[in-house]
N, C-alpha and C positions, 0 to 999 in steps of 0.2 A: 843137665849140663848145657850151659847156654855156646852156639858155636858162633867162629867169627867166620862174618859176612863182610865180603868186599863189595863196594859197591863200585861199577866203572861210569863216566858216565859226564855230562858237559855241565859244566856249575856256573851262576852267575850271580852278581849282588841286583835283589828287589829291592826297589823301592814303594812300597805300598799307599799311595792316596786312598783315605777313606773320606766320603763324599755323604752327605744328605740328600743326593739327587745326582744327576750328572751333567758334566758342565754341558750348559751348549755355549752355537758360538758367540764370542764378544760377552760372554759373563762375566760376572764378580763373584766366584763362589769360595766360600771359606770351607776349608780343612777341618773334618771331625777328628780327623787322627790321623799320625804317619809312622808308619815302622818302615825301617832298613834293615832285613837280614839277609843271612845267605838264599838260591834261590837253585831252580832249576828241579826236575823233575826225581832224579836218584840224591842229590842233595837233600832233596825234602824226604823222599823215603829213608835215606839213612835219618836223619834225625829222628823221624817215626820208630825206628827199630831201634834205636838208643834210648827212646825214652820206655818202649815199651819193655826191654831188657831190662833197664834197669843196673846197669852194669859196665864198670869202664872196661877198655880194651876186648869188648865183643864185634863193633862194627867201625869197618873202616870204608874210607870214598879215595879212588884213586881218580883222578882230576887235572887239569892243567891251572896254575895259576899266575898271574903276574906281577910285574912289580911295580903297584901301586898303591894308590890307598883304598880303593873299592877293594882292591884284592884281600888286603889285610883286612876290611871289613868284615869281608865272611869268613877266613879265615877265625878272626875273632869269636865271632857267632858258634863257628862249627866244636871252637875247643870250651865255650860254654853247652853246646847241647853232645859234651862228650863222643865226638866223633872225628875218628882219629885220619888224622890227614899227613902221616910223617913219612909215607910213600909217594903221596902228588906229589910234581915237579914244577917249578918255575921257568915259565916263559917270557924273551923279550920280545912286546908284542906293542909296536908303535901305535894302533886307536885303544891300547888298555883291555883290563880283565871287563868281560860284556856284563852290562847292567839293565835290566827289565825294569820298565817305568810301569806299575797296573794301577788303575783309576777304577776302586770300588763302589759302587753305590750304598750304601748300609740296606737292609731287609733285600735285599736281590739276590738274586745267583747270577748276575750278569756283571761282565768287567771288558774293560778293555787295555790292551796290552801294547806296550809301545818296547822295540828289543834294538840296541844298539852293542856293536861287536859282533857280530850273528858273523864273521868271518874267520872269529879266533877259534884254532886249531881242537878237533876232535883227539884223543887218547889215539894214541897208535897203540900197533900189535904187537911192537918193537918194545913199547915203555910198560904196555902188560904182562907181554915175557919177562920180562927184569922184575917187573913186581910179585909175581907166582912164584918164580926164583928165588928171591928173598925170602918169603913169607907163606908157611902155611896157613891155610885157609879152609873151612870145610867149608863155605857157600862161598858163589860169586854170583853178581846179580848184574845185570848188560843194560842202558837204554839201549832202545832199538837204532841208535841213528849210524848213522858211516855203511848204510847199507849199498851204496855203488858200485858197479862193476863193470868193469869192461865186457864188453858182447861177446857171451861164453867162457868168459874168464871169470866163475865166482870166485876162485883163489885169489884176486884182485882185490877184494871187499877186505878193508879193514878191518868190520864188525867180524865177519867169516871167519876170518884168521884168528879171531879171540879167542871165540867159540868153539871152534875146533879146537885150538891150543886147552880150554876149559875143561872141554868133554873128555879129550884123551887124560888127562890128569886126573891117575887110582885116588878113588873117595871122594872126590871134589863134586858137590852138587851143583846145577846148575839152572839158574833163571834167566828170564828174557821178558822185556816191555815193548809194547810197541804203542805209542800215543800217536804216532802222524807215521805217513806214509807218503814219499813225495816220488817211486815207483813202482811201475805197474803190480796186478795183484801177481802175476804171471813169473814176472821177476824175483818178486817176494816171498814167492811160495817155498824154495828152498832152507829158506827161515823157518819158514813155519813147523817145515816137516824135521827138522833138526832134533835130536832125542833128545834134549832139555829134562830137566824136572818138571817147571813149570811154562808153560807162555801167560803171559797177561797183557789182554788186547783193550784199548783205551775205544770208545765209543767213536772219536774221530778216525780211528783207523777204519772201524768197522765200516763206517759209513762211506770212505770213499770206497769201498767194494760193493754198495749197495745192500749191506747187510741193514736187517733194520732194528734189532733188539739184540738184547743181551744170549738170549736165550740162539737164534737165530747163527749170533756171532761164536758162538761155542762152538755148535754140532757142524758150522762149515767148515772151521779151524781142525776139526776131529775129524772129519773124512780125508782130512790128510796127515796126520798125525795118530799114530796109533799109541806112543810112549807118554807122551809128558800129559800134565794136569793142565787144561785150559780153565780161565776165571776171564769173567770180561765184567767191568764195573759201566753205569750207563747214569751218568747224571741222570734225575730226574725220574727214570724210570724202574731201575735198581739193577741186580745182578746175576748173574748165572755161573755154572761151574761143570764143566765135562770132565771126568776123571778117564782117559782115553783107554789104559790097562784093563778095567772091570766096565768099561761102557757103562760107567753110573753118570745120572743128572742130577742138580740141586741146582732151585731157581730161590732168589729174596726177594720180595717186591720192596721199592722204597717205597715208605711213608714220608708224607708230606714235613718240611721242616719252615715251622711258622717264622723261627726266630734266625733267621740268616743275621749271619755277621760278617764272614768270611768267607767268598766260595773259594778260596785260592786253595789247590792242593788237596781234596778231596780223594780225588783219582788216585796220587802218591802215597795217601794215607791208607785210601785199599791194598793197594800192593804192600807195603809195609808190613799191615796188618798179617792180609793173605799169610805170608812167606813167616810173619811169627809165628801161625797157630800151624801151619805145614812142616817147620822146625821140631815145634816143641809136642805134635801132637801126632801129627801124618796125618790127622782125621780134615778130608776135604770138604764134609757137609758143616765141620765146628769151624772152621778157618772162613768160608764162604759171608755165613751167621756174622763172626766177630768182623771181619773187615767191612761189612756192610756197614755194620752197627757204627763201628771206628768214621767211614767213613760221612757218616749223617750228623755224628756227632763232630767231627772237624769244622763245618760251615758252622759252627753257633758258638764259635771263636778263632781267635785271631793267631793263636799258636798253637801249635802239632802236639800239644799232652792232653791229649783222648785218653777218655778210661781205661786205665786197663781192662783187661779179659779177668775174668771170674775165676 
């Protein structure tokens, strides 16, 4: 039985340059390709778990959107990669729905990212309550961001208040991402230790705590967390997995991938993967295996239909 996964979380329209090199300044370089679709970190993961379902009306993204024509763009995109969006809201948002410029090189894993709207409104705790309301749900899956808080007031944090509202809701499982971290680890730690099902910690996060490896960034996350499944994905170097309940380890090494096409979204497509084979399996060492896999296989193309799992 396939269950429905909400996903919460900031969405934006990419616009994709792909390059035979990368421009420097005062170049003439001509376009190998250009895609525009939807963008943003749980955007991308729900499309990953729609395609890897297999199945309409399994995953949804609750989102803010506006009203323009970027907005309808992803909008567009999201009801072709069956992902249902009929709980986002509409926002009137004078500089428009935000759009990511990325400029790829082809064979690289290196890009760079230009993000305009970075002001338009995060998901409040208010438009989650009304969505949880409406609509059962057995997963909900959180980016990590709205983590702010007044000094000593975590009840302040927007994210907080999801997650709380999440956990206390009978049968409702719960995930959490964190790709950036913009404070301290000290502040953050109340996150961490949060009884989740899963956390999934992005190698940028790791690193502004000085963590240096996948493996490294598990068992720090576990000496404070004794409930949930930590998984940490690490471009380049690969992955690891703490299951904190049985104090089990499982590490993946990556293998080298000659044929880059794509680095965008990798990361998203671990987590995607991760949270299918945790679904459908509970087994944390096979989910670990398949999102690695998913994720290696994502850079040697340009859209999120990775192999299915076996």
């Amino acid at each position: 039985m396939l269950l429905k996964t909400l996903f919460v979380g900031k969405s934006c329209l990419d616009s994709i340059l792909y390059t035979n090199g990368f421009p420097i300044e005062d170049s003439d370089v001509r376009l190998a390709n250009r895609i525009i679709r939807g963008g943003g970190n749980v955007l991308n993961s729900a499309v990953v778990l729609s395609h890897l379902n297999n199945a309409p009306n399994t995953v949804y993204l609750l989102t803010y959107f506006s009203y323009d024509e970027n907005s309808n763009k992803c909008k567009e995109y999201l009801a072709e990669m069956n992902v249902d969006i009929s709980l986002s809201q509409h926002l009137v948002f004078e500089e428009g729905y935000p759009e990511t410029i990325l400029i790829c090189p082809f064979g690289t894993t290196s890009k760079t990212t230009m993000h305009k709207s970075n002001k338009f409104p995060l998901i409040s705790s208010s438009t989650f309550a009304q969505t949880i309301a409406i609509k059962d749900f057995d997963w909900v899956h959180f980016e990590g961001r709205n983590l702010g808080y007044a000094e000593d007031r975590l009840e302040s944090s927007p994210l907080w208040q999801m997650l709380v509202l999440a956990i206390r809701k009978p049968k409702l499982r719960v995930s959490l991402e964190f790709k950036k971290i913009r404070i301290s680890l000290e502040r953050s730690e109340p996150f961490l230790r949060l009884s989740v099902d899963i956390l999934l910690i992005g190698n940028e996060f790791a690193q502004s705590f000085g963590w240096k490896n996948p493996e490294e960034t598990v068992k720090a996350v576990a000496s404070k967390n004794y409930i949930s499944i930590i998984a940490c994905y690490w471009p380049g170097i690969g992955s690891a997995c703490f299951v904190a309940k049985t104090r089990e380890f499982f590490q993946v090494e990556q293998n080298s991938v000659t044929a880059v096409v794509d680095p965008i979204g990798d990361g998203d497509t671990f987590n995607a993967a991760f949270l299918h084979q945790i679904q459908h399996s509970n087994n944390a060492q096979k989910a670990l295996n398949y999102a690695s896999f998913a994720a290696a296989e994502k850079i040697k193309r340009t859209d999120f239909r990775v192999p299915l799992p076996i």
